[in-house]
Phi, psi and omega in degrees: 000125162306140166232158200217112198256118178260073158308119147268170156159149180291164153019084190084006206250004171094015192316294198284332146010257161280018107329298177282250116085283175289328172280358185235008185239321182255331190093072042006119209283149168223103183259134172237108169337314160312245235319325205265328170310336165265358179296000000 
């Protein structure tokens, strides 16, 4: 089983932040959802 940690937060509120932050401290893929819906 995969395991996958989800930020909510409104706007502006540091979500991808403390993402990138947990991905660069645990090794954990950090996707950002925004970034591939505009692709």
């Amino acid at each position: 089983m995969t395991d996958a940690i989800v930020f909510l937060g409104i706007q502006g509120s540091g979500k991808g932040t403390q993402a990138k932050l947990l991905a660069e401290n645990t090794g954990f893929i950090h996707i950002n959802i925004g970034d591939l819906l505009r692709e």
